[in-house]
C-alpha positions as CSV (number, residue, x, y, z in Angstrom):
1,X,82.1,22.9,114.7
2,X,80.3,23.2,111.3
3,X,77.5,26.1,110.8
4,X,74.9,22.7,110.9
5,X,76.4,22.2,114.4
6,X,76.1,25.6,115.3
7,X,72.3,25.8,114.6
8,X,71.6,22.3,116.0
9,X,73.9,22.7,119.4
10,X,72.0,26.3,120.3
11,X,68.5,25.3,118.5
12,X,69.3,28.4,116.5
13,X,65.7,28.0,114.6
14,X,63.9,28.5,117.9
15,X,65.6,31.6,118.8
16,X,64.7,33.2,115.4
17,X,61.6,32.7,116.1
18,X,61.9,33.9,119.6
19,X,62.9,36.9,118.0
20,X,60.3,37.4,115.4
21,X,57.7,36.8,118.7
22,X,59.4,39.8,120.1
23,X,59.9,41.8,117.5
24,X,56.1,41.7,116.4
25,X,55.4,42.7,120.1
26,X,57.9,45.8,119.7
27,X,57.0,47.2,116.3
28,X,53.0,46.6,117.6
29,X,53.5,49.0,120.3
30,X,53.0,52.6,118.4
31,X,55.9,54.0,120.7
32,X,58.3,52.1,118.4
33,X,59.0,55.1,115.3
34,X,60.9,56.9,118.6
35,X,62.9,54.4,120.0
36,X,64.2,51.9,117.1
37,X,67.1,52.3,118.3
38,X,66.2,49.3,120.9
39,X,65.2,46.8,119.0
40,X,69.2,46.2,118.9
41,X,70.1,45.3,122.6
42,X,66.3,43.6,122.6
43,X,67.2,41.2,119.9
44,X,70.8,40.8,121.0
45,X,69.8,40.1,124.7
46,X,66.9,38.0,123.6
47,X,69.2,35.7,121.4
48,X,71.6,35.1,123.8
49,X,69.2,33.8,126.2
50,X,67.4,32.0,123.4
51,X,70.5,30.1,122.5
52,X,71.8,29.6,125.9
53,X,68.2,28.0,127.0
54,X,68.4,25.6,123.9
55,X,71.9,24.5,125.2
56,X,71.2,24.3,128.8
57,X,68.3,21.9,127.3
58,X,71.2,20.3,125.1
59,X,73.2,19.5,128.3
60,X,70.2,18.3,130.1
61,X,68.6,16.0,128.0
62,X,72.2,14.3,126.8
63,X,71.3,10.8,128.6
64,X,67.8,10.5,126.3
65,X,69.1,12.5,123.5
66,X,70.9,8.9,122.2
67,X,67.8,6.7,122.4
68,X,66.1,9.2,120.4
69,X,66.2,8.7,116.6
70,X,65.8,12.4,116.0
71,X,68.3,13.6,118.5
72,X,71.2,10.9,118.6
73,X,73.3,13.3,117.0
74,X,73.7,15.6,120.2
75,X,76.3,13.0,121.7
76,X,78.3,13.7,119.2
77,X,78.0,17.7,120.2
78,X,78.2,17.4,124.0
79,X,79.7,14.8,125.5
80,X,81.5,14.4,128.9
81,X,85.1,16.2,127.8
82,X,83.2,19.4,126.5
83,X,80.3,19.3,128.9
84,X,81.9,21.7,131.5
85,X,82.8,24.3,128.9
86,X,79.2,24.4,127.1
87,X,78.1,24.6,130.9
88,X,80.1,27.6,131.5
89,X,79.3,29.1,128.4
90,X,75.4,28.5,128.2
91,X,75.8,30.4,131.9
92,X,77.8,33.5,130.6
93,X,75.7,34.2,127.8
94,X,72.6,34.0,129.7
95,X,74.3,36.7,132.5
96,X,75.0,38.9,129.5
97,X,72.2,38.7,127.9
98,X,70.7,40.2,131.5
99,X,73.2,42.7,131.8
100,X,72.7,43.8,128.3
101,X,68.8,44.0,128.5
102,X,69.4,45.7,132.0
103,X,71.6,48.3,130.9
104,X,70.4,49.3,127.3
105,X,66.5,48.9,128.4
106,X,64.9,48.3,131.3
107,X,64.9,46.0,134.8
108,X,61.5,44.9,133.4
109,X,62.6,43.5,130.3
110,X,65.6,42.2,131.7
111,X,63.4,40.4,134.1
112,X,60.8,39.1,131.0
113,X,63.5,37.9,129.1
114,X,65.6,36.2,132.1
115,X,62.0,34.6,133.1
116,X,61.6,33.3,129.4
117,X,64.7,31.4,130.0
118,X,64.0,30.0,133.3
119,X,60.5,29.0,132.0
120,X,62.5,26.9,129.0
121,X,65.4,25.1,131.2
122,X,63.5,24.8,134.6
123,X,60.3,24.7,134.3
124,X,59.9,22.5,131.0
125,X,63.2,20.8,130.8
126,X,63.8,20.1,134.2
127,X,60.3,20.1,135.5
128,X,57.6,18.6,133.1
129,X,59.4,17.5,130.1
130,X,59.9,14.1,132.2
131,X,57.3,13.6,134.3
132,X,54.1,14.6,132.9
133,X,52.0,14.5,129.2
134,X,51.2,18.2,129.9
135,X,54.6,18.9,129.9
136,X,54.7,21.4,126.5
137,X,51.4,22.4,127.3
138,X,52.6,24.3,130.7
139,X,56.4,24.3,129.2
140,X,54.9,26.4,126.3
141,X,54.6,29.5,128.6
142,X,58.6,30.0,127.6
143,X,57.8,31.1,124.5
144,X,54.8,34.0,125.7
145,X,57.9,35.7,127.7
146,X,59.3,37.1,124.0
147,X,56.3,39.4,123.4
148,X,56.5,40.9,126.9
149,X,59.3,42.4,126.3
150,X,59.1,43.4,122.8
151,X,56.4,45.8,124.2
152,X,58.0,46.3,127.8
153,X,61.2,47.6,125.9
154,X,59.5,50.9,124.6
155,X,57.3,50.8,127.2
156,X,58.6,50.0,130.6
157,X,55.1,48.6,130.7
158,X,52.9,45.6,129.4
159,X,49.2,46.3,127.4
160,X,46.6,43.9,126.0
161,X,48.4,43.5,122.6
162,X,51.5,42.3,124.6
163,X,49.2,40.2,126.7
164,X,47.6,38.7,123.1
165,X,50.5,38.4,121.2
166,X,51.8,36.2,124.2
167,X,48.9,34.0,125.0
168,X,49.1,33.0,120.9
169,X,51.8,31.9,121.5
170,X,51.1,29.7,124.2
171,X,48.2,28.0,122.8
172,X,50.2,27.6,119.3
173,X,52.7,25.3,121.2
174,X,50.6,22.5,121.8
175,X,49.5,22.5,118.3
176,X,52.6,22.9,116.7
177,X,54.3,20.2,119.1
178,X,52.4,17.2,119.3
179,X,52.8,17.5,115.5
180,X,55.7,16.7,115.9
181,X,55.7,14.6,118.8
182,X,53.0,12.2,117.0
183,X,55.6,12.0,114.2
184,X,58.0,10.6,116.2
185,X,55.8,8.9,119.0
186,X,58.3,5.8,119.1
187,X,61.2,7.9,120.3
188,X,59.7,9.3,123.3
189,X,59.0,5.9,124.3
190,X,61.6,4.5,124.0
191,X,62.9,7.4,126.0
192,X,60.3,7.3,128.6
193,X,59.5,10.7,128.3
194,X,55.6,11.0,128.6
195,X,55.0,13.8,125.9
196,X,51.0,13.5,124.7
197,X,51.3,11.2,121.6
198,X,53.4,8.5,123.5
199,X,51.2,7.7,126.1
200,X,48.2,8.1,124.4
201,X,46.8,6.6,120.9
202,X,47.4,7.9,118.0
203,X,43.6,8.7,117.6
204,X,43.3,10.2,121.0
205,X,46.6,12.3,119.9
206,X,44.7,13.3,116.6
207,X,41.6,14.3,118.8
208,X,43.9,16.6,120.8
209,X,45.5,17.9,118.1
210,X,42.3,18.8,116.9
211,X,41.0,20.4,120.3
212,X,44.0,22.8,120.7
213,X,44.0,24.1,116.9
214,X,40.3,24.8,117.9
215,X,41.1,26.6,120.7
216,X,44.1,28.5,119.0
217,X,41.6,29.8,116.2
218,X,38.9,30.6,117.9
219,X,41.5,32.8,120.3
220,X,43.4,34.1,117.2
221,X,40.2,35.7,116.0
222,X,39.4,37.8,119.0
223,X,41.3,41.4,117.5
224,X,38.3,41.2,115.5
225,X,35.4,42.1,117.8
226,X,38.5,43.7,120.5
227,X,40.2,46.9,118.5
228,X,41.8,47.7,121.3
229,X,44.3,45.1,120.4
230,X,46.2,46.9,118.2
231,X,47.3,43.9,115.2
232,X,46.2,45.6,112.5
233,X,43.9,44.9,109.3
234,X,46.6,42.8,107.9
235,X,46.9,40.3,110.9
236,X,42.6,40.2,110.7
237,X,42.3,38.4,107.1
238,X,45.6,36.5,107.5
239,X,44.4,35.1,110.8
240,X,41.0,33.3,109.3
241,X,42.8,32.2,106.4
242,X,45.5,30.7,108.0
243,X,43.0,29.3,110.7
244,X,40.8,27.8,108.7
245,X,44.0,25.8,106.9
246,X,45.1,24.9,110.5
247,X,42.1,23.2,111.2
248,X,41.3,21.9,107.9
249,X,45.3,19.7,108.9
250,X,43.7,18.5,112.6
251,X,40.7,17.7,110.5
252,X,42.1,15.4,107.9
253,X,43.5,12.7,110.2
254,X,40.3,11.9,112.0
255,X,38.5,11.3,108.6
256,X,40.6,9.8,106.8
257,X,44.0,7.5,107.2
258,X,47.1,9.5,106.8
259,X,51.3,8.3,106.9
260,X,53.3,9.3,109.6
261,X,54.5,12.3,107.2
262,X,51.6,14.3,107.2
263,X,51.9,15.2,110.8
264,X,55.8,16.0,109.8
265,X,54.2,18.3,107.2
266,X,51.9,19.5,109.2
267,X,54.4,20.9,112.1
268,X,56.2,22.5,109.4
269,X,52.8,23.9,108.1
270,X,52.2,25.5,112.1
271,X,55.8,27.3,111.8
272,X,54.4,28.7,109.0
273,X,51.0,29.9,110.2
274,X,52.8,31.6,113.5
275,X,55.6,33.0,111.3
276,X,52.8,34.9,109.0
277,X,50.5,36.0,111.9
278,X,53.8,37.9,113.5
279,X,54.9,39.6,110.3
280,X,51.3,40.8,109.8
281,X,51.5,42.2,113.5
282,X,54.6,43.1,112.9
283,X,53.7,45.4,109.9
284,X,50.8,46.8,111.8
285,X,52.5,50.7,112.1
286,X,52.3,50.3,107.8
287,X,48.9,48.7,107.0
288,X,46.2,49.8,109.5
């Protein structure tokens, strides 16, 4: 297996960002100078479940992964003579992962970390992903579990940043995906899997698109009459620039025609806006 194998087969881009989602939580929460020390077994716990989820999704969705354009290439990753093994080893790292988090930190986190996983395989993949359009609107809860426990490892506790930090994430998903999903529309169709922009049209997609960047900006804004959310000053002018580019993208398509590579663009563009809201969290301790 090739190191382009490697990161497709355990989704490895996900888990980074899993991690960054986490570590903005940890390095928000002031106790952080004391205890660096455990931002090791957080991000080594929380990238073994990371990766095992995205495998365990992998395994899962083999039988529409080859009538998906974007995804045919997974047969050639997991197929019945290896299935077992990746099985077994999606399982093992998941249990360590737990243990780790368990030993070096706390039940909480361990519990916040193992739920961020369950939330991924069960509740999206095995639950939603197939039988309903809100599918990675309720599935997107996998990805709030990373900021509980970046705070809940220093803390042994959760607080309203951890709570914020988490619910951004949540309403980013929808936004980001259905990007993507409109993108490649024709795949989930042909895979009968009812995500939004495949069972809708593609203005209806555009218009929910639109709603759900609304919602995430508006919501992104809040540190800014709440101090008590500790984000810092960085995070406050990032956040309305950002925004304001975010919805100028949900905008464009409604007023004017646009190729099928804008919304490409335009998920990329949403990776980008989450990844510079977390590092401007993240260096909250520096900049206040």
């Amino acid at each position: 297996m090739d190191t382009k194998d490697f990161f497709k087969l355990f989704k490895v881009e996900i888990t980074l960002l899993v991690d960054l989602v986490a570590v903005a939580a940890f390095f928000s929460n002031p106790l952080f100078s004391a205890n660096l020390v455990l931002v090791a077994p957080l991000l080594i716990s929380g990238t073994l479940a990371s990766m095992s989820a995205g495998l365990f999704n992998n395994v899962y969705d083999r039988d529409i992964d080859t009538k998906m354009e974007r995804t045919a290439y997974r047969w050639k990753l997991i197929n019945d003579s290896n299935l077992k093994q990746f099985s077994v080893l999606a399982a093992l790292m998941v249990s360590v992962s737990f243990i780790i988090s368990y030993i070096f930190i706390n039940l909480l986190t361990a519990l916040l970390i193992f739920g961020g996983f369950l939330a991924y395989v069960v509740l999206y993949t095995i639950v939603l992903k197939r039988r309903t359009s809100w599918n990675i609107v309720l599935g997107g809860i996998a990805g709030s579990f990373p900021a509980l426990a970046g705070w809940s490892t220093l803390s042994d506790s959760l607080s309203i940043t951890a709570y914020f930090i988490a619910f951004l994430v949540f309403l980013w998903t929808p936004t980001h995906f259905w990007n993507l999903a409109t993108s490649h529309a024709e795949d989930y169709k042909k895979a009968n899997v009812p995500m939004l922009p495949a069972v809708v049209s593609r203005t209806k997609s555009e218009f929910y698109v639109l709603l759900s960047s609304m919602v995430l900006v508006v919501y992104s804004l809040i540190p800014l009459a709440v101090h008590s959310i500790n984000v810092g000053i960085l995070y406050y002018g990032f956040s309305v620039v950002m925004g304001g580019i975010i919805i100028y993208t949900a905008v464009k398509p409604l007023i004017s025609p646009v190729s099928v590579n804008f919304f490409k663009k335009s998920f990329g563009f949403t990776n980008f806006y989450l990844l510079i809201l977390l590092i401007s969290i993240s260096l909250v301790s520096i900049v206040r």
